[in-house]
C-alpha positions as protocol buffer text, in pm:
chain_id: "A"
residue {
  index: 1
  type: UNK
  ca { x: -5607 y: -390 z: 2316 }
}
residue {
  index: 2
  type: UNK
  ca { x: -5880 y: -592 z: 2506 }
}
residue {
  index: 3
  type: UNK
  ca { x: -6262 y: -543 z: 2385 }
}
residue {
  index: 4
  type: UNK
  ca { x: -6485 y: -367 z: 2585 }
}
residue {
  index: 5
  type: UNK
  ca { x: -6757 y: -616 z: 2783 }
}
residue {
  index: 6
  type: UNK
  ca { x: -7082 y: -396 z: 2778 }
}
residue {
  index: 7
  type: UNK
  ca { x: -7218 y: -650 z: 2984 }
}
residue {
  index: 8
  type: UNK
  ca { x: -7054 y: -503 z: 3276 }
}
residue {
  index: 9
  type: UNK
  ca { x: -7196 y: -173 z: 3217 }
}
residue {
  index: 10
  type: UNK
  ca { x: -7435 y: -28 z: 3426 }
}
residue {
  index: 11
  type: UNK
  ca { x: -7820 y: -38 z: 3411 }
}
residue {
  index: 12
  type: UNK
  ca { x: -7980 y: 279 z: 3299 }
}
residue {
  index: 13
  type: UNK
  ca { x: -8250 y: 457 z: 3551 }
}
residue {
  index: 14
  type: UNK
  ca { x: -8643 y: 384 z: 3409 }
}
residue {
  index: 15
  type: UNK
  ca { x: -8729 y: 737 z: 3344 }
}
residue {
  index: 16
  type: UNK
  ca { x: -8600 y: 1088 z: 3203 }
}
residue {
  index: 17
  type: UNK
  ca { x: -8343 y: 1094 z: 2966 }
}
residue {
  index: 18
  type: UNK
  ca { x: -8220 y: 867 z: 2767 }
}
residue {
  index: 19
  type: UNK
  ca { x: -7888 y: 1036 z: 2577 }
}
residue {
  index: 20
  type: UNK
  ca { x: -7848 y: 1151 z: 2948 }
}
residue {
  index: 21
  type: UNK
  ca { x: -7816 y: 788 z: 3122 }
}
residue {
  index: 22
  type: UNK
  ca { x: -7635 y: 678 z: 2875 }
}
residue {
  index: 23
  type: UNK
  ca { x: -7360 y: 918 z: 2936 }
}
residue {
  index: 24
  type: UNK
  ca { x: -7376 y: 839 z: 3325 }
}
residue {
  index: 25
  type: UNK
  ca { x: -7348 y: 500 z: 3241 }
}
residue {
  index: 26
  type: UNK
  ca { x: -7096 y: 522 z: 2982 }
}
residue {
  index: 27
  type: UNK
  ca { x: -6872 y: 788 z: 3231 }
}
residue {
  index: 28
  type: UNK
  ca { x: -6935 y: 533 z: 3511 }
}
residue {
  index: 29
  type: UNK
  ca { x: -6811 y: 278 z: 3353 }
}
residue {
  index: 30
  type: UNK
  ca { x: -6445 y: 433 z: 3224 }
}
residue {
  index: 31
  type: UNK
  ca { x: -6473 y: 557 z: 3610 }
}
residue {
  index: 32
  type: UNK
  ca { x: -6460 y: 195 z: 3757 }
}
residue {
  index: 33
  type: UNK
  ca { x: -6227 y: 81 z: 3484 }
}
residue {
  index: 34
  type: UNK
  ca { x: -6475 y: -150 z: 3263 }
}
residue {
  index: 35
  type: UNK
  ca { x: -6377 y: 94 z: 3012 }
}
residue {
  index: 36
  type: UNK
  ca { x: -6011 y: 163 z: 2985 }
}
residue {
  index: 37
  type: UNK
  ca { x: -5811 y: 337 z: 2739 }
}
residue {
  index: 38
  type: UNK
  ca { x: -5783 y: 274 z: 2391 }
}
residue {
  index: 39
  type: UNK
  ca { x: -6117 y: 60 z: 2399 }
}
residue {
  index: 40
  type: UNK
  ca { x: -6350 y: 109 z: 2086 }
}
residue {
  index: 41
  type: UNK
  ca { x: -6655 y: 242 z: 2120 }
}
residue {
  index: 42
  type: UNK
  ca { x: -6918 y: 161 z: 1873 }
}
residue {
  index: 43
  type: UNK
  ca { x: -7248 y: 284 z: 1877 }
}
residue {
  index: 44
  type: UNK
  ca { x: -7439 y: -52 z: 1765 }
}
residue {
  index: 45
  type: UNK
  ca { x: -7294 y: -243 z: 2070 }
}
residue {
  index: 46
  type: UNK
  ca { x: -7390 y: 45 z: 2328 }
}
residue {
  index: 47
  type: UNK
  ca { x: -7716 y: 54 z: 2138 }
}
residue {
  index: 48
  type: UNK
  ca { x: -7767 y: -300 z: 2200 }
}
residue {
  index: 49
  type: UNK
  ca { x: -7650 y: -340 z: 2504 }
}
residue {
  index: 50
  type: UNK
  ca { x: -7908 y: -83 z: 2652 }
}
residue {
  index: 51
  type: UNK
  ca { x: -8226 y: -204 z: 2381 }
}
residue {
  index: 52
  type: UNK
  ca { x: -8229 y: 148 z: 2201 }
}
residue {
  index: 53
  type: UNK
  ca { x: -8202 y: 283 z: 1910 }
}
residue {
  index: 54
  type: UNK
  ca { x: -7879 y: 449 z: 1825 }
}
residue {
  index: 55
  type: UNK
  ca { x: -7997 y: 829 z: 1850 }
}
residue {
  index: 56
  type: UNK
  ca { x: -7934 y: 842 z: 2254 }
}
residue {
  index: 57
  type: UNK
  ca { x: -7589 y: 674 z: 2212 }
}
residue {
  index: 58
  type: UNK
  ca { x: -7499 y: 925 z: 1948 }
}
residue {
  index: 59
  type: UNK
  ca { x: -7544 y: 1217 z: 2208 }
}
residue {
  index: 60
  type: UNK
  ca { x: -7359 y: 1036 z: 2466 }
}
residue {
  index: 61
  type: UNK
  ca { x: -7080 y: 958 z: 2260 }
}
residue {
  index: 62
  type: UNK
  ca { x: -7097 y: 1378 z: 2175 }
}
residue {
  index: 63
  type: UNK
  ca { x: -7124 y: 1456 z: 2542 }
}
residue {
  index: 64
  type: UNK
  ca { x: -6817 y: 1227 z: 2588 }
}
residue {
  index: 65
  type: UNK
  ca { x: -6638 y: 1345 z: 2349 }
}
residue {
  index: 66
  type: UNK
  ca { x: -6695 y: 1707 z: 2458 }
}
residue {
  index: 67
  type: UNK
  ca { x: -6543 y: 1616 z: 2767 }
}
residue {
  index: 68
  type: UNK
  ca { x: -6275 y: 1475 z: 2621 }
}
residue {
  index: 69
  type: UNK
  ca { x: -6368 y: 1132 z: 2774 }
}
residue {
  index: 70
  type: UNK
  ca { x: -6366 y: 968 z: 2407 }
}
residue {
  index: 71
  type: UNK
  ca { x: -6153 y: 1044 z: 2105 }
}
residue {
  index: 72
  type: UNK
  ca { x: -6111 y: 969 z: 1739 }
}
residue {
  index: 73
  type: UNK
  ca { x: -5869 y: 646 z: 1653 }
}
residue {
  index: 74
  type: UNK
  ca { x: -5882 y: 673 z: 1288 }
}
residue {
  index: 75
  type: UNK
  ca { x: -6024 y: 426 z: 1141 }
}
residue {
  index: 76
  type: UNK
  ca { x: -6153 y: 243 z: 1464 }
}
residue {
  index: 77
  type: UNK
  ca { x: -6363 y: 535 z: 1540 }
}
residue {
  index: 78
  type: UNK
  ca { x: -6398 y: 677 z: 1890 }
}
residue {
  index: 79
  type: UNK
  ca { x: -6198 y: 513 z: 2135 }
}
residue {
  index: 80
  type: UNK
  ca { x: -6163 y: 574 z: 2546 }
}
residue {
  index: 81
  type: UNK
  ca { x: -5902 y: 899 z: 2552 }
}
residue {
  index: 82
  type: UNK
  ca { x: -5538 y: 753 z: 2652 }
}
residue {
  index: 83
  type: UNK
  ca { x: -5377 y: 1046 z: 2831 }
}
residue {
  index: 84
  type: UNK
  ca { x: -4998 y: 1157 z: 2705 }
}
residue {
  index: 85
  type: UNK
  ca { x: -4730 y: 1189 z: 2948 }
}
residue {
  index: 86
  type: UNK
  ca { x: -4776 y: 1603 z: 2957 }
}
residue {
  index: 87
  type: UNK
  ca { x: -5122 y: 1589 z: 3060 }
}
residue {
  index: 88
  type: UNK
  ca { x: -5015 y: 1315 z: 3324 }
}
residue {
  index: 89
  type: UNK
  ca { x: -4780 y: 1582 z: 3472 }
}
residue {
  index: 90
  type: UNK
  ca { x: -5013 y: 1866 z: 3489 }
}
residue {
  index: 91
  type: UNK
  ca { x: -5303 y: 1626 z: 3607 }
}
residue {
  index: 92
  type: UNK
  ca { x: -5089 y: 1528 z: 3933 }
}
residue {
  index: 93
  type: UNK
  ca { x: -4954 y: 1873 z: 3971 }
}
residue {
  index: 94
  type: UNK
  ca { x: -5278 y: 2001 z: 4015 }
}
residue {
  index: 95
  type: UNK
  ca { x: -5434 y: 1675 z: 4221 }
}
residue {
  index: 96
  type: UNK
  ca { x: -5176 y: 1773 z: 4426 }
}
residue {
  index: 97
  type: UNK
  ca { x: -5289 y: 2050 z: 4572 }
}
residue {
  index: 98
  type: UNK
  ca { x: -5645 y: 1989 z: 4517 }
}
residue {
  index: 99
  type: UNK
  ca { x: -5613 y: 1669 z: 4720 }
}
residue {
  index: 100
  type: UNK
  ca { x: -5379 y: 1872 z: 5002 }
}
residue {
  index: 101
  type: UNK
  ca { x: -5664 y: 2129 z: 5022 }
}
residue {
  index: 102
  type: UNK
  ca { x: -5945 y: 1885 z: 5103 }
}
residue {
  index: 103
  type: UNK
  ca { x: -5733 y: 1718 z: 5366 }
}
residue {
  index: 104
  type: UNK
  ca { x: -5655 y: 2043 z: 5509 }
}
residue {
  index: 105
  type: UNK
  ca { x: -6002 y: 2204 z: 5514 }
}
residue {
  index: 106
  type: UNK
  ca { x: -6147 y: 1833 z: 5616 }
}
residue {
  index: 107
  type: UNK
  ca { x: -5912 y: 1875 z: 5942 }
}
residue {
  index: 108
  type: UNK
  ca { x: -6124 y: 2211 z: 6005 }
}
residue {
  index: 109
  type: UNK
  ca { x: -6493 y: 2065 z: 5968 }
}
residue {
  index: 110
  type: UNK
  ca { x: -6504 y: 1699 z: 5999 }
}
residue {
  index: 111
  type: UNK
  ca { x: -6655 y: 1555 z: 6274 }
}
residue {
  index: 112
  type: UNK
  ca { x: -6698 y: 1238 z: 6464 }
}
residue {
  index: 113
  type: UNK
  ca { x: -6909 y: 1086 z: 6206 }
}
residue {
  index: 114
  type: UNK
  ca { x: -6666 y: 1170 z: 5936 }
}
residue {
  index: 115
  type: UNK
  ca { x: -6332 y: 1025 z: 6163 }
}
residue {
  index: 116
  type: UNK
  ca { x: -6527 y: 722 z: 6183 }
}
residue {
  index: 117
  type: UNK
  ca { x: -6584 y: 633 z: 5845 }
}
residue {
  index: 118
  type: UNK
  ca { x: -6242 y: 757 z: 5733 }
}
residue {
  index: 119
  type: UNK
  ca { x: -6116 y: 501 z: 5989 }
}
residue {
  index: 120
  type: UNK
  ca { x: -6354 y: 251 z: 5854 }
}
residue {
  index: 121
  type: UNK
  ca { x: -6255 y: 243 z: 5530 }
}
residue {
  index: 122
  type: UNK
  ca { x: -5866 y: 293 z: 5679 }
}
residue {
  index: 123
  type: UNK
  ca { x: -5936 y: -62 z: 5827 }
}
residue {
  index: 124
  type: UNK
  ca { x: -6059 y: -220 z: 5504 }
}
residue {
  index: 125
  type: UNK
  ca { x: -5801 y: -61 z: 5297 }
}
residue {
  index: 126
  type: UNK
  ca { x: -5526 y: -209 z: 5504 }
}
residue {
  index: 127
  type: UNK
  ca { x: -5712 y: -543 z: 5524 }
}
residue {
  index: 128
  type: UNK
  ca { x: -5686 y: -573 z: 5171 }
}
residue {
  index: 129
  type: UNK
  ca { x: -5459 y: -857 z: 5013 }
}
residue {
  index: 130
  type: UNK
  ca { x: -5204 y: -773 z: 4715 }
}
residue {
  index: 131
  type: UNK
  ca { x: -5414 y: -955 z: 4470 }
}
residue {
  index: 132
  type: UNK
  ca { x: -5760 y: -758 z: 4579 }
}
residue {
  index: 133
  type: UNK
  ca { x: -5657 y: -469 z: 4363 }
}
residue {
  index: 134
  type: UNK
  ca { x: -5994 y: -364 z: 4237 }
}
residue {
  index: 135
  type: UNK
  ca { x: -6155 y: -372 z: 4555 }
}
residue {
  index: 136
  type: UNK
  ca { x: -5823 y: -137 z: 4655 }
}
residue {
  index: 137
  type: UNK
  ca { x: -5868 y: 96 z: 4389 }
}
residue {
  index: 138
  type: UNK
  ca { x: -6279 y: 116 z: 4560 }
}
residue {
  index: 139
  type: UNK
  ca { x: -6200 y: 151 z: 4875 }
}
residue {
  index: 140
  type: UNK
  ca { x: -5957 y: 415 z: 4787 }
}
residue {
  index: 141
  type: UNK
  ca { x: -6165 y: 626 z: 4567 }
}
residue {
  index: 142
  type: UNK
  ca { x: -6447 y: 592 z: 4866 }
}
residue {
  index: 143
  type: UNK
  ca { x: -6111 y: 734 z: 5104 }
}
residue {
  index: 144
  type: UNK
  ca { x: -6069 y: 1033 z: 4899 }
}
residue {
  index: 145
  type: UNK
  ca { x: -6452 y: 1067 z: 4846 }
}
residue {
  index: 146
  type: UNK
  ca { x: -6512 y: 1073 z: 5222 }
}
residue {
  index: 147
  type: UNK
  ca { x: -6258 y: 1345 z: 5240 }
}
residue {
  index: 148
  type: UNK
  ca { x: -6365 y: 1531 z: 4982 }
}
residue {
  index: 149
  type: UNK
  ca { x: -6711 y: 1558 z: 5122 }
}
residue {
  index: 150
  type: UNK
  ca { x: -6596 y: 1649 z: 5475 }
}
residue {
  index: 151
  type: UNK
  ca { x: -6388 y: 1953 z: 5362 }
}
residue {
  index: 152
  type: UNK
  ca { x: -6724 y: 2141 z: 5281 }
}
residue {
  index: 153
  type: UNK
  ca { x: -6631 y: 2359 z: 4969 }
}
residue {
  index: 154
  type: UNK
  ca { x: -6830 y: 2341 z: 4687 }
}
residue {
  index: 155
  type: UNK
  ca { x: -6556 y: 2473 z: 4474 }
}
residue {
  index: 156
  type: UNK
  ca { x: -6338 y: 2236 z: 4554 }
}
residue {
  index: 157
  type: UNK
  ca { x: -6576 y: 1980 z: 4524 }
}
residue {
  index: 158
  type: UNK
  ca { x: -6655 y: 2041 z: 4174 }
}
residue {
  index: 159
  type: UNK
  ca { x: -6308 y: 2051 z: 4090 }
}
residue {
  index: 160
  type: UNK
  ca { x: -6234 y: 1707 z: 4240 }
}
residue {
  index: 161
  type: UNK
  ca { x: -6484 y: 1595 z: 4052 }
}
residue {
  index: 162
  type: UNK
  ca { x: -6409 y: 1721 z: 3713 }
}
residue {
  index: 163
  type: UNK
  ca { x: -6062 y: 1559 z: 3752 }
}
residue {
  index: 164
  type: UNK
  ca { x: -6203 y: 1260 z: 3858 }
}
residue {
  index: 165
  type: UNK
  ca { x: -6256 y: 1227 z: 3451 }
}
residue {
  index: 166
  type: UNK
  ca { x: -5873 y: 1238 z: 3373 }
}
residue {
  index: 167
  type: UNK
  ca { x: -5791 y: 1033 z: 3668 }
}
residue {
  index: 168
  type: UNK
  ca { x: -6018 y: 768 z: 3524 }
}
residue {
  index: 169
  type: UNK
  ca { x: -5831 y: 794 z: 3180 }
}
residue {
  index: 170
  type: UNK
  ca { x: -5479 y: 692 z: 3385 }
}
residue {
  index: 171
  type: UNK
  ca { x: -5481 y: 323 z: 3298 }
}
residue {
  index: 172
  type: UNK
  ca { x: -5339 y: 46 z: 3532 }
}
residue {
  index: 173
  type: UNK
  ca { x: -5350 y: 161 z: 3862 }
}
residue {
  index: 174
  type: UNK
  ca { x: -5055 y: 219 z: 4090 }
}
residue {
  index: 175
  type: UNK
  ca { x: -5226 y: 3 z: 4361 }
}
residue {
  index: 176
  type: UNK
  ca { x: -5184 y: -324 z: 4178 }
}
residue {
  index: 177
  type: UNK
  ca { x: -4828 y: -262 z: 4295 }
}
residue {
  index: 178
  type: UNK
  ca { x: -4775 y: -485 z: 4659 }
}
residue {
  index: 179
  type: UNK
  ca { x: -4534 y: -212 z: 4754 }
}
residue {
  index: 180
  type: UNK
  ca { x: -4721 y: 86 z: 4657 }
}
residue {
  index: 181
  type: UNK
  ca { x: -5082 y: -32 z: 4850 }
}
residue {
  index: 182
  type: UNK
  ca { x: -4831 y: -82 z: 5144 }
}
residue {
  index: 183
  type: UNK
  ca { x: -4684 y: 294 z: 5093 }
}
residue {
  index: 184
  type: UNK
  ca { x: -5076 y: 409 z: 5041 }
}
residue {
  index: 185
  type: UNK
  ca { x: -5145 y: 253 z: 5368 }
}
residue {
  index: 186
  type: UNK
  ca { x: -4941 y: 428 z: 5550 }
}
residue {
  index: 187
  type: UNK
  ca { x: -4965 y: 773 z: 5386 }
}
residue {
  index: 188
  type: UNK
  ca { x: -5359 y: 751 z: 5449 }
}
residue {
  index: 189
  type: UNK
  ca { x: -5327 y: 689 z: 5830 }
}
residue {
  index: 190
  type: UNK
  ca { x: -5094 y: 995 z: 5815 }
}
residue {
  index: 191
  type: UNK
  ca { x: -5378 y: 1229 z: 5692 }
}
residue {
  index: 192
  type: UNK
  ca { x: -5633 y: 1051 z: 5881 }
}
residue {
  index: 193
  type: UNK
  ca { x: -5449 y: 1150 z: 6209 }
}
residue {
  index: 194
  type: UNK
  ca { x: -5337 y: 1476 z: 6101 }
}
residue {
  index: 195
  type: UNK
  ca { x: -5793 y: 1498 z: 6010 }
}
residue {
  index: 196
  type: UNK
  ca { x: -5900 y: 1355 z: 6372 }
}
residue {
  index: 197
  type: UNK
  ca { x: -5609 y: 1532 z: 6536 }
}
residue {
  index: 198
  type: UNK
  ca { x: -5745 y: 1917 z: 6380 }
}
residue {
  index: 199
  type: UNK
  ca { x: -5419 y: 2022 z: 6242 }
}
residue {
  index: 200
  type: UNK
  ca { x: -5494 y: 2114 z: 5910 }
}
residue {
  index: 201
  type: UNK
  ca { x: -5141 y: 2170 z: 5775 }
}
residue {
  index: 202
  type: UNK
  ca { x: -5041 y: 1856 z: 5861 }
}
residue {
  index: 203
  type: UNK
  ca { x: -5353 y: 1732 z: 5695 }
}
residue {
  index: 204
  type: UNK
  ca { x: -5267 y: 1911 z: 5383 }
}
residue {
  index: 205
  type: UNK
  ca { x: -4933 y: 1824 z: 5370 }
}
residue {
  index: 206
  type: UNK
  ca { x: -4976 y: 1467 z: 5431 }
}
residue {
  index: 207
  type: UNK
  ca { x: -5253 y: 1460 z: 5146 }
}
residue {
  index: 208
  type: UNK
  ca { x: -5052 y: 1617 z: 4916 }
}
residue {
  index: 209
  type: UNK
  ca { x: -4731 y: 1430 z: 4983 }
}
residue {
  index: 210
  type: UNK
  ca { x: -4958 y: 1094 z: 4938 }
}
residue {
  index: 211
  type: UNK
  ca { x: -5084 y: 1199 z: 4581 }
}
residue {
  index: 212
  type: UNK
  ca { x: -4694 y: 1312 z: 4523 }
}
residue {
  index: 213
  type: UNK
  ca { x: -4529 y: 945 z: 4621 }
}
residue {
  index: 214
  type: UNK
  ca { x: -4830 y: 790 z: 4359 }
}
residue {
  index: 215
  type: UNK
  ca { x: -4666 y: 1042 z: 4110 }
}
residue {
  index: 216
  type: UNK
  ca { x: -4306 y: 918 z: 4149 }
}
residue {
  index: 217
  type: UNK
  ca { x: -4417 y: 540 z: 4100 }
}
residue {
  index: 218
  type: UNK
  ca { x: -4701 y: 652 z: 3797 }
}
residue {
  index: 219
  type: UNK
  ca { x: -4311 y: 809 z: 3618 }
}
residue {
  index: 220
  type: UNK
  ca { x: -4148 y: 469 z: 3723 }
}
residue {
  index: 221
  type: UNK
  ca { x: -4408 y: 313 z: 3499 }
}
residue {
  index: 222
  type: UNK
  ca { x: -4346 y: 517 z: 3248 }
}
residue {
  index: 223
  type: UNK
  ca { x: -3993 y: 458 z: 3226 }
}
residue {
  index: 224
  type: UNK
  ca { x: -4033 y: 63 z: 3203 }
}
């Protein structure tokens, strides 16, 4: 397993908390994939890395490890959480229809603003060259974001985003896959039309049948 490089890790705000920006870093970072599963996590090196002593670390690591963002590897200490083939299951079961939902109530409430950033970012994500796969996964997460915040449900919102921790703890992504990005392309212009077009069960099923075909190749993976 590759080292973490805590160089790439976010700077932390000037003021308020400091166990608390350390944990926003630290989350960010296994977010945008500079922290991936099975990485060690040692307090010294985060302590370091931000110029503090190890006190605020030690509470981030806790929060982290609350949130089952971090785990114990034995005798390498905490490590980024690797997620085991259940709890990949149930996590796309449920993105599923969390996903479907947003599309759906985005068809109901988005408005011209909203259509033309979704398109936006459509245009970019189809732009995109196989080897650009971590500006894919961005542009992508910024997709689902856009959505996300045009459906207009705090409920759902918060629920998006506390899955947005075990979608970070997924590994590779399906999008470094030529085929798959091609697929993704195509499954997000179906739920952007079904969004601009105000039919929000074509919406919804397009949304859920996108996060359903990443499914099938995330098992593919499994099995090779």
């Amino acid at each position: 397993m590759d080292k973490p490089d805590f160089e790439k890790l976010p700077s932390l705000p000037p003021e308020g908390s400091r166990g608390q920006a350390v944990f926003e870093a630290l989350r960010a970072a296994i977010h945008a994939g500079h922290l991936r599963p099975g990485m060690t996590m040692r307090e010294e090196q985060v302590a370091e890395r931000f110029s503090l002593s190890r006190t605020p670390v030690r509470e981030a690591f806790a929060r982290l490890l609350g949130q089952s963002l971090l785990e114990h590897g034995g005798g390498r200490g905490l490590i980024v959480r690797s997620l085991g083939t259940t709890e990949v299951y149930e996590l796309y079961a449920m993105r599923e229809v969390l996903e479907g939902a947003a599309a759906g109530l985005a068809a109901h409430h988005a408005g011209p603003a909203e259509h033309a950033a979704l398109q936006s970012l459509q245009e970019r994500f189809s732009a995109l060259s196989a080897d650009d796969i971590e500006e894919a996964v961005h542009i992508n997460r910024r997709f689902h974001d856009e959505i996300r915040q045009a459906a207009r449900n705090r409920y759902l919102d918060g629920a998006l985003d506390q899955m947005a921790d075990g979608i970070a703890l997924l590994g590779e992504t399906t999008l470094s896959d030529p085929e798959r990005h091609a697929k993704a392309v195509t499954e997000h212009q179906a739920i952007l039309d079904a969004i601009k077009a105000g039919d929000a069960t074509a919406a919804e099923s397009a949304g859920r049948q996108h996060i359903h075909e990443a499914f099938l190749k995330r098992k593919t993976a499994f099995r090779s």
